[in-house]
N, CA, C, O and CB atoms as a CASP TS submission, in Angstrom:
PFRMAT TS
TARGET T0000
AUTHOR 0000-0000-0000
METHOD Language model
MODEL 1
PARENT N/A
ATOM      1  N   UNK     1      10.517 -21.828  11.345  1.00  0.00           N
ATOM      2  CA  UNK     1      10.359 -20.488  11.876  1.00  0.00           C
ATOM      3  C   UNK     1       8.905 -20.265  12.307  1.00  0.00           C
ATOM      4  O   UNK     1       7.984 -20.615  11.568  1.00  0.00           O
ATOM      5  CB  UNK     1      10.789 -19.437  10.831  1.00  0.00           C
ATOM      6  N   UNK     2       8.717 -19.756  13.350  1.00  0.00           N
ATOM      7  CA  UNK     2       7.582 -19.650  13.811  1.00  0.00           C
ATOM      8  C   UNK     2       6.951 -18.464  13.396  1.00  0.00           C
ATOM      9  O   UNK     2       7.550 -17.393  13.297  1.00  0.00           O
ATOM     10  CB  UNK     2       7.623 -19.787  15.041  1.00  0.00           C
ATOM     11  N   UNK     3       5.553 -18.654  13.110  1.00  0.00           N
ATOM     12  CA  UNK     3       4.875 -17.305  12.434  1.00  0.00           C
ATOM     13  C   UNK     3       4.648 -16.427  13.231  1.00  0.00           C
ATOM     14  O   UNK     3       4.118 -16.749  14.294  1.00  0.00           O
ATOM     15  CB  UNK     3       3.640 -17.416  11.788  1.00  0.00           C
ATOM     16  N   UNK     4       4.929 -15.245  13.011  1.00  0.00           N
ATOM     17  CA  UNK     4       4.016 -13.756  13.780  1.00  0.00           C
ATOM     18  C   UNK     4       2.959 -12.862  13.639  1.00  0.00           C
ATOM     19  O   UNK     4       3.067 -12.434  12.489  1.00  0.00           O
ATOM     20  CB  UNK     4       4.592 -12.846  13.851  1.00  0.00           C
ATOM     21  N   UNK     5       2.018 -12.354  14.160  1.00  0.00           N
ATOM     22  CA  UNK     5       0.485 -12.329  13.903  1.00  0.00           C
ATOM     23  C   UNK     5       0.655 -10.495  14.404  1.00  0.00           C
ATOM     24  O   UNK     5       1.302 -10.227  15.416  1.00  0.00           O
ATOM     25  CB  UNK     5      -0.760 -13.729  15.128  1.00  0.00           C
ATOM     26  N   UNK     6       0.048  -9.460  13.629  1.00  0.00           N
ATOM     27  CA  UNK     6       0.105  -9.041  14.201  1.00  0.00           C
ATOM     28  C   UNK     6      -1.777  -8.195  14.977  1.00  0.00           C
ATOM     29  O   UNK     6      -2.878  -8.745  14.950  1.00  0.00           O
ATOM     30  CB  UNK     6       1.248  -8.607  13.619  1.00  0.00           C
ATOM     31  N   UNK     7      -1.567  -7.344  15.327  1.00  0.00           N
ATOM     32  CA  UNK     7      -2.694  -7.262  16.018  1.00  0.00           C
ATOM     33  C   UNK     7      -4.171  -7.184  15.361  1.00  0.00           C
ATOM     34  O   UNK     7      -5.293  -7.264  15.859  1.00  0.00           O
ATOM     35  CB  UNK     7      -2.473  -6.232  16.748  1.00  0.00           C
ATOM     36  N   UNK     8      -3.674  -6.978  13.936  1.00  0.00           N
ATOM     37  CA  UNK     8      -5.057  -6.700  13.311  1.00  0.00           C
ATOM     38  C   UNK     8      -5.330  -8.477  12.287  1.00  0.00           C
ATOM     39  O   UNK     8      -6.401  -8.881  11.836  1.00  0.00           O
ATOM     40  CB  UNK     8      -4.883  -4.856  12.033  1.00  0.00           C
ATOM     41  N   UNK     9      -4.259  -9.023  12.223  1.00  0.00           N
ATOM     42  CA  UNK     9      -4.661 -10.584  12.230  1.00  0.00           C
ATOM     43  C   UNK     9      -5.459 -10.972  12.661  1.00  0.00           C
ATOM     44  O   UNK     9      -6.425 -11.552  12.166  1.00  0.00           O
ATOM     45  CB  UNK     9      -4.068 -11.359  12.635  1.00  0.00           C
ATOM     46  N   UNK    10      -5.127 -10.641  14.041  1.00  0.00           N
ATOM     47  CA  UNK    10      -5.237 -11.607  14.991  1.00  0.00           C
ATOM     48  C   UNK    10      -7.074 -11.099  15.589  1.00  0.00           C
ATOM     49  O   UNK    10      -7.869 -11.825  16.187  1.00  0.00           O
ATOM     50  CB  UNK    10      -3.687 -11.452  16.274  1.00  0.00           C
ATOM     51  N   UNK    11      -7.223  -9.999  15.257  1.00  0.00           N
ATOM     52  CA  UNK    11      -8.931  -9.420  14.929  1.00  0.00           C
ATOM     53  C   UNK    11      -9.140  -9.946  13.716  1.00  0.00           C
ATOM     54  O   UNK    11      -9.436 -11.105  14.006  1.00  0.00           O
ATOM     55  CB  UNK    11      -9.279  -7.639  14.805  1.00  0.00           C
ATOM     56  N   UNK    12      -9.165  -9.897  13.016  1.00  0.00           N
ATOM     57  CA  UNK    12      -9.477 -10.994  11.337  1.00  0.00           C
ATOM     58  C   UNK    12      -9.812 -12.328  12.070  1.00  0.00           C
ATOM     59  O   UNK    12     -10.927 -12.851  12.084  1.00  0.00           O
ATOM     60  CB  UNK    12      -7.699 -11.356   9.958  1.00  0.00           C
ATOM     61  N   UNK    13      -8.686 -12.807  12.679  1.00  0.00           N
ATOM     62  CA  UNK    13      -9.182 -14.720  13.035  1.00  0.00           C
ATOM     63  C   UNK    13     -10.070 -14.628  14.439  1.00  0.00           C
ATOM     64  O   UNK    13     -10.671 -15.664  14.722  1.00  0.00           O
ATOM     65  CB  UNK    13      -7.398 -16.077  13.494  1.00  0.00           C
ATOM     66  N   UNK    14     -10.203 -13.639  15.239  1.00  0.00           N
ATOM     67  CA  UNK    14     -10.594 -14.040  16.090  1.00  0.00           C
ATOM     68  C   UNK    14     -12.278 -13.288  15.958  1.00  0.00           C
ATOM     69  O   UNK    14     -13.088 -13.393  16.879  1.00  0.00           O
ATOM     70  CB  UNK    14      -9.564 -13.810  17.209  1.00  0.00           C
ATOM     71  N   UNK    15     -12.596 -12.519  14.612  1.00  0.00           N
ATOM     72  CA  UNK    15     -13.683 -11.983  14.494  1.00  0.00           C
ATOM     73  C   UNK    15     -14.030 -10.815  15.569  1.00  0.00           C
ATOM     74  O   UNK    15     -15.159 -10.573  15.997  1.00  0.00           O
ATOM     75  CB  UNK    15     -14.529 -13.016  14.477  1.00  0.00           C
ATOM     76  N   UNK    16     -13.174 -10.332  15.820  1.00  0.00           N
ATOM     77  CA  UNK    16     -13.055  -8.768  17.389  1.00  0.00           C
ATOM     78  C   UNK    16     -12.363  -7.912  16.802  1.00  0.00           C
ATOM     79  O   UNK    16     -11.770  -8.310  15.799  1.00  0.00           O
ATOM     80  CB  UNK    16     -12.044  -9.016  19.170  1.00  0.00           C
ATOM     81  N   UNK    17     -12.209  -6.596  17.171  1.00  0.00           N
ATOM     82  CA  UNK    17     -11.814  -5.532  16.977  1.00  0.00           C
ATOM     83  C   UNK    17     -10.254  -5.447  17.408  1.00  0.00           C
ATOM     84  O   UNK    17      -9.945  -5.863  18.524  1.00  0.00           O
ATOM     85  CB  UNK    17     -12.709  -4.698  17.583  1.00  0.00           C
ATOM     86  N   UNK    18      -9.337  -4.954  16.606  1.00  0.00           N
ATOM     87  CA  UNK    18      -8.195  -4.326  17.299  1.00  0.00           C
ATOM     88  C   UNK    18      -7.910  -3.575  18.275  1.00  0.00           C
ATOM     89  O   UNK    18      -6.845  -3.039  18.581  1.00  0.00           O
ATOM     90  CB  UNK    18      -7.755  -3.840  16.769  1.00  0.00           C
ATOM     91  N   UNK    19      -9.007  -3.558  18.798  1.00  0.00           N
ATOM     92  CA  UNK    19      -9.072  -2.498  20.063  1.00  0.00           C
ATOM     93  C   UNK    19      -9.266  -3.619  21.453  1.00  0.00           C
ATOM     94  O   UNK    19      -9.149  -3.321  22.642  1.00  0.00           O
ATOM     95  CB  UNK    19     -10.689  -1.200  19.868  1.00  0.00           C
ATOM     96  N   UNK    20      -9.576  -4.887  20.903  1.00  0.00           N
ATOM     97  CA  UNK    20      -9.952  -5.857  21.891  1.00  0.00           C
ATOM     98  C   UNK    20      -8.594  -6.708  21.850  1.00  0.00           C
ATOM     99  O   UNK    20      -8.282  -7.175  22.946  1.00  0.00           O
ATOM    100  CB  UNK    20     -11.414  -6.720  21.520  1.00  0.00           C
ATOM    101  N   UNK    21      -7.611  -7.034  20.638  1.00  0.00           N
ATOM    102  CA  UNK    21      -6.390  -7.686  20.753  1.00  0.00           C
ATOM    103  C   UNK    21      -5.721  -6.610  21.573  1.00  0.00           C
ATOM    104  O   UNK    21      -4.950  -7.130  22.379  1.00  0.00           O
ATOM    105  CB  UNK    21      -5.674  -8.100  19.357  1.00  0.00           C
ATOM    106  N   UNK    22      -5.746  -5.158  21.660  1.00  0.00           N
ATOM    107  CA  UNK    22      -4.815  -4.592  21.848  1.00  0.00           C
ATOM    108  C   UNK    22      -4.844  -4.340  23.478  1.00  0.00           C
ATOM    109  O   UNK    22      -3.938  -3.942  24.209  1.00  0.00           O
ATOM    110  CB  UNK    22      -4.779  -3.521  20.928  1.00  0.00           C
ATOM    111  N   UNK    23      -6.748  -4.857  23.917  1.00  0.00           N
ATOM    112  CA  UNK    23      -6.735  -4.795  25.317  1.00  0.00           C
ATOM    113  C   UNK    23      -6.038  -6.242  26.485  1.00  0.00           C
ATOM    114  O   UNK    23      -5.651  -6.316  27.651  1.00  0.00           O
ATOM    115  CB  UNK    23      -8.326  -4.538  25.517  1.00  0.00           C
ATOM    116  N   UNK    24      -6.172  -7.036  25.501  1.00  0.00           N
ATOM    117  CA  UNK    24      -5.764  -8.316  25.726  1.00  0.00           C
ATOM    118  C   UNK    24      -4.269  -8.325  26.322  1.00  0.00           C
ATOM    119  O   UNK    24      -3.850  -8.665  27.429  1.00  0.00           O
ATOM    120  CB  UNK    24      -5.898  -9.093  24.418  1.00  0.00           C
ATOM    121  N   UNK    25      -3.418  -7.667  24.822  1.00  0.00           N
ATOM    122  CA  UNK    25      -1.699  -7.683  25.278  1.00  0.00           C
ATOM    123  C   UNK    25      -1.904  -6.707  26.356  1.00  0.00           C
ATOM    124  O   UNK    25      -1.260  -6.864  27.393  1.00  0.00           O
ATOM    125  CB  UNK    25      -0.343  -7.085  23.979  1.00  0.00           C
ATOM    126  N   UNK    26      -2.578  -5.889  26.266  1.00  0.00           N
ATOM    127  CA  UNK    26      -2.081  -4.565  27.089  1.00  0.00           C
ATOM    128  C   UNK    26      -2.116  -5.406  28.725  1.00  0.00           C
ATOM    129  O   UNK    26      -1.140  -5.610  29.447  1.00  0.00           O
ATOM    130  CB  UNK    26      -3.446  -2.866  26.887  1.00  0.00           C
ATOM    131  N   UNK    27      -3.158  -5.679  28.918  1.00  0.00           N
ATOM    132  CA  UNK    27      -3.215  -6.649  30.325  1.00  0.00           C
ATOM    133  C   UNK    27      -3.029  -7.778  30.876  1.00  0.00           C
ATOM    134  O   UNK    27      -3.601  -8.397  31.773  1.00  0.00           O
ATOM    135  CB  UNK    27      -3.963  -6.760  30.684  1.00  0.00           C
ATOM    136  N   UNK    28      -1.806  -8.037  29.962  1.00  0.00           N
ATOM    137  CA  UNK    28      -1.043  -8.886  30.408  1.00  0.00           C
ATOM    138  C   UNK    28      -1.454 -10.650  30.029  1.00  0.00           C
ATOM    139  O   UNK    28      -0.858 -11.658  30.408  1.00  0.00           O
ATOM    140  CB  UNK    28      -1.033  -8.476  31.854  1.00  0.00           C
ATOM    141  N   UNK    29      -2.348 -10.563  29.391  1.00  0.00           N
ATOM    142  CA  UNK    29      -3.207 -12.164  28.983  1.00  0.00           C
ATOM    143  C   UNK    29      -2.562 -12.318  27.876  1.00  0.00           C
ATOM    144  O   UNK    29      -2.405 -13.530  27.725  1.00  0.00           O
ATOM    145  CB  UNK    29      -5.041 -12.283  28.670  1.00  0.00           C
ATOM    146  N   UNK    30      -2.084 -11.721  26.987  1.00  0.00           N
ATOM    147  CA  UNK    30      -1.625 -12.221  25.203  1.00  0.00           C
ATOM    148  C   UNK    30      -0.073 -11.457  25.244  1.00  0.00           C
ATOM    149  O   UNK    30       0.185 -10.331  24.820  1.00  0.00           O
ATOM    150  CB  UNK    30      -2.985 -11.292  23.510  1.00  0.00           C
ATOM    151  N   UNK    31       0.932 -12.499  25.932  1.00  0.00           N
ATOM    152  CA  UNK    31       1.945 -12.104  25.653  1.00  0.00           C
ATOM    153  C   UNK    31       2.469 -11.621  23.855  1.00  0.00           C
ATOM    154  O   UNK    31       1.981 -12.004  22.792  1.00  0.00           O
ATOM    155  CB  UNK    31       2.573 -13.116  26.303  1.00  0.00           C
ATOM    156  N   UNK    32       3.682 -10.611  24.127  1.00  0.00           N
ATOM    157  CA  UNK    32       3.654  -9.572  22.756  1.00  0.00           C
ATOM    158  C   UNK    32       5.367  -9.360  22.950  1.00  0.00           C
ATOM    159  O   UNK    32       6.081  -9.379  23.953  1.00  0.00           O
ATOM    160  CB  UNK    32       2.425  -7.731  22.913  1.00  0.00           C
ATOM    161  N   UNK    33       5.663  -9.145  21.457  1.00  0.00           N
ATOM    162  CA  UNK    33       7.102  -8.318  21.585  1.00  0.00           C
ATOM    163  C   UNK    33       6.782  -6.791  20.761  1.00  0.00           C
ATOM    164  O   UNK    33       5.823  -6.443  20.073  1.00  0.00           O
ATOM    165  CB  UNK    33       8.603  -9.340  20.668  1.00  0.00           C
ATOM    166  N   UNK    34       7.962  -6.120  21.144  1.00  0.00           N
ATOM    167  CA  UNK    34       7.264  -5.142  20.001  1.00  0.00           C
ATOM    168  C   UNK    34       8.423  -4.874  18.685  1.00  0.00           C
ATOM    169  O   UNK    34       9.586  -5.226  18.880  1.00  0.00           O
ATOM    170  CB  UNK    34       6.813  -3.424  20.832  1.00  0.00           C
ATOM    171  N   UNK    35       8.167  -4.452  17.801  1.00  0.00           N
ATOM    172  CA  UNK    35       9.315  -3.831  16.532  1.00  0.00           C
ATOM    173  C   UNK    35       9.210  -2.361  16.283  1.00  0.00           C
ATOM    174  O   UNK    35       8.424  -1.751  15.558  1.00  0.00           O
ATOM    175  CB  UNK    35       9.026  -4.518  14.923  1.00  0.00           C
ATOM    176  N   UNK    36      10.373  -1.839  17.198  1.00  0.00           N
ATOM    177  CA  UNK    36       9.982  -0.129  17.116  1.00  0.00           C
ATOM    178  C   UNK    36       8.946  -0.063  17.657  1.00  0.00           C
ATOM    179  O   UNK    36       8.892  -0.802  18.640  1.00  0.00           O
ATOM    180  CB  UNK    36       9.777   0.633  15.758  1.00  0.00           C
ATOM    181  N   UNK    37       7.660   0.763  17.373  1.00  0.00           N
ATOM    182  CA  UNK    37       6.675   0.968  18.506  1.00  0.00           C
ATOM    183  C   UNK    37       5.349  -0.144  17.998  1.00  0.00           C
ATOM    184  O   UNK    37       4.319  -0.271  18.660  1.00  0.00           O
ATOM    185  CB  UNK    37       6.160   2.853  18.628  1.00  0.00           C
ATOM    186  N   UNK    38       5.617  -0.872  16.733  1.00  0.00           N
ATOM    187  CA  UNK    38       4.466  -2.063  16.601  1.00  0.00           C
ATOM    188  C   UNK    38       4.136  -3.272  17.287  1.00  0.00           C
ATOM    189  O   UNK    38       5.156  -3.954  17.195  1.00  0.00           O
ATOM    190  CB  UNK    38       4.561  -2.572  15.573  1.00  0.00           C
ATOM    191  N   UNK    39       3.588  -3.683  17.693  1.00  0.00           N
ATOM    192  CA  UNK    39       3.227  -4.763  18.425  1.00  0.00           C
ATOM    193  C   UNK    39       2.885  -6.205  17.635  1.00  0.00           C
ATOM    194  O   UNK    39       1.886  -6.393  16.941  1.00  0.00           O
ATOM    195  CB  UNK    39       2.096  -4.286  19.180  1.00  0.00           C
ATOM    196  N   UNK    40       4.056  -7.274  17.932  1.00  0.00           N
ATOM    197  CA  UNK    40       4.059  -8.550  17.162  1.00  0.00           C
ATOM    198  C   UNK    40       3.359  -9.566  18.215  1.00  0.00           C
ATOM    199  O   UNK    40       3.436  -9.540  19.443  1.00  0.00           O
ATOM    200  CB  UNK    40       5.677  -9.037  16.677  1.00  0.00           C
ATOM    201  N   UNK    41       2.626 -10.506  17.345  1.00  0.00           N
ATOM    202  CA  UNK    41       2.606 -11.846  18.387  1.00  0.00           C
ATOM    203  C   UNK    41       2.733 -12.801  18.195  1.00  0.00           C
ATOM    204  O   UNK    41       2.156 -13.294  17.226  1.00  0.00           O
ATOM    205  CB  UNK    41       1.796 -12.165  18.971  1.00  0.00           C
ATOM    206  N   UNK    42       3.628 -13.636  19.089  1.00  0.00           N
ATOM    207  CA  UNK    42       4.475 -15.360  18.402  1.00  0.00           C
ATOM    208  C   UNK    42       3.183 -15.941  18.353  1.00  0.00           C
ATOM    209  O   UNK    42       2.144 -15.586  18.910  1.00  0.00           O
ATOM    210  CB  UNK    42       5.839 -16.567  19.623  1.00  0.00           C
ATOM    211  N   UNK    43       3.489 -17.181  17.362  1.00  0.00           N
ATOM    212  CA  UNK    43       2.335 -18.199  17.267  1.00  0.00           C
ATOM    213  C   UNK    43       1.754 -19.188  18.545  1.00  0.00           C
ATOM    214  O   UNK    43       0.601 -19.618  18.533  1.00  0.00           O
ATOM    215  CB  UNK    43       2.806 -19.134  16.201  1.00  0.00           C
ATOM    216  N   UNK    44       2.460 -19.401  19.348  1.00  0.00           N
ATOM    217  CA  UNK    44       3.010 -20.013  20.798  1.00  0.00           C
ATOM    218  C   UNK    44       2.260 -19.395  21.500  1.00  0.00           C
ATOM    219  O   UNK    44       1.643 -20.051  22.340  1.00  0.00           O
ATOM    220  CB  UNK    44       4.500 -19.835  21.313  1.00  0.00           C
ATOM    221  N   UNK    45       1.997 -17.729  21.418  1.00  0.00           N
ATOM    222  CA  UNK    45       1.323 -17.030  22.841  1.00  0.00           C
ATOM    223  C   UNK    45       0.087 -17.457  22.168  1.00  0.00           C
ATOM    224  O   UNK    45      -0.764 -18.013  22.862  1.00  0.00           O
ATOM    225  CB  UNK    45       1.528 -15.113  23.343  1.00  0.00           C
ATOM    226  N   UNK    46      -0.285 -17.150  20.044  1.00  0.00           N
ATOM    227  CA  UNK    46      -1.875 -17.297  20.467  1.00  0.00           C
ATOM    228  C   UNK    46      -2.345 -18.131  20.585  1.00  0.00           C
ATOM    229  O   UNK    46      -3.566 -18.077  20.737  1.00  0.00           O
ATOM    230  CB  UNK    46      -2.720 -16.924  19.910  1.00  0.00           C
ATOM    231  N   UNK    47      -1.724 -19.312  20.588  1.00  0.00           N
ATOM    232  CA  UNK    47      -2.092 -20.262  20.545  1.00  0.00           C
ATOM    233  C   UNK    47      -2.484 -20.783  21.808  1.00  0.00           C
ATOM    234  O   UNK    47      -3.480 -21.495  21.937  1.00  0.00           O
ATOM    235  CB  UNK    47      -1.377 -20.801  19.943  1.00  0.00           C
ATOM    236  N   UNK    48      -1.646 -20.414  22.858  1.00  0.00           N
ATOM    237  CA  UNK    48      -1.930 -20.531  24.326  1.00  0.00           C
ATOM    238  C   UNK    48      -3.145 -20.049  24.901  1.00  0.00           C
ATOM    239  O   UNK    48      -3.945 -20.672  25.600  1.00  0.00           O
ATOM    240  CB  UNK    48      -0.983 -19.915  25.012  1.00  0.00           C
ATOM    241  N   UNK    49      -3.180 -18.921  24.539  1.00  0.00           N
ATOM    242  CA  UNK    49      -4.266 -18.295  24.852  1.00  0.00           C
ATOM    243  C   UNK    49      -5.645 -18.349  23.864  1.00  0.00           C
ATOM    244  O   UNK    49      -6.566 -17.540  23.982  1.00  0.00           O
ATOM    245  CB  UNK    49      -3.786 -17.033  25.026  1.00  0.00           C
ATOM    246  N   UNK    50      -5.629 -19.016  23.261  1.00  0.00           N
ATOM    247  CA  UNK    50      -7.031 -19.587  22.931  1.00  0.00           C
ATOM    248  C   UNK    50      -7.246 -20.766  23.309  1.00  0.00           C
ATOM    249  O   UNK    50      -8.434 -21.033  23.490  1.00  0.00           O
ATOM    250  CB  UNK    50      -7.359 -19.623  21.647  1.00  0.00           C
ATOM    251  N   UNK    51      -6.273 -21.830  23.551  1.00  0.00           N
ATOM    252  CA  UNK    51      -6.534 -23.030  24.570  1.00  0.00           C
ATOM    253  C   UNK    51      -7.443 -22.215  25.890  1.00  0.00           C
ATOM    254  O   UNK    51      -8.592 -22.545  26.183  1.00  0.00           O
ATOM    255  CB  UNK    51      -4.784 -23.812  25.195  1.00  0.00           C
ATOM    256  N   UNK    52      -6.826 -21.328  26.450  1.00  0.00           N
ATOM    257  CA  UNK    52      -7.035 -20.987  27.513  1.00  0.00           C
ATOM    258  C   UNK    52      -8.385 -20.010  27.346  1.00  0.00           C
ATOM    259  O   UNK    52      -8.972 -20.074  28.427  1.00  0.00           O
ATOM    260  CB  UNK    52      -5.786 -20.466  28.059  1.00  0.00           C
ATOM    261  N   UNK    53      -8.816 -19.492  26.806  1.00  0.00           N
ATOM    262  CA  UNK    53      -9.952 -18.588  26.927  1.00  0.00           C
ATOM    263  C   UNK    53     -11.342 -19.304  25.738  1.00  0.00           C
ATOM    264  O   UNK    53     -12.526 -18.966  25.721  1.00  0.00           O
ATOM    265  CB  UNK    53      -9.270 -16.801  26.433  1.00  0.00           C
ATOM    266  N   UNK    54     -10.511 -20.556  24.684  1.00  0.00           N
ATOM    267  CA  UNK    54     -11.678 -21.042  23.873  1.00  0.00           C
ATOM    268  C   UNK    54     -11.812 -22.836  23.958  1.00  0.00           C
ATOM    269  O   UNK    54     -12.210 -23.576  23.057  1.00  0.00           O
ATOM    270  CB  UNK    54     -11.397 -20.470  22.184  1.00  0.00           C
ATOM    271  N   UNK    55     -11.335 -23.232  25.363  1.00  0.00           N
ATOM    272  CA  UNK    55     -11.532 -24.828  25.427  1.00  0.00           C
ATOM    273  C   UNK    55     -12.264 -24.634  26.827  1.00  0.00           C
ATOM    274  O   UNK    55     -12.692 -25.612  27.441  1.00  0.00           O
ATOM    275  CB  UNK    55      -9.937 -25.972  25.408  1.00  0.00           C
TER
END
């Protein structure tokens, strides 16, 4: 099963603000699902996208 991160994780590992994960999904760079009105993220998108914004 693949893990899910959610936005304030994902500020914990990436050392940024939740206001910066949340600008990320919002524009379309850090694909997201949501649960009710929370915002999840597969391990797959972050992972993509730190290839892509930290190699």
């Amino acid at each position: 099963m693949e893990k899910i991160f959610t936005p304030k994780q994902l500020a914990n590992r990436w050392g940024c603000s939740t206001r910066t994960v949340r600008a990320a999904i919002l524009s379309g760079s850090l694909p997201h699902f949501r649960v009710g009105r929370l915002m999840r993220i597969p391990e797959e998108a972050v992972q993509t996208f730190e290839k892509r914004f930290w190699n």
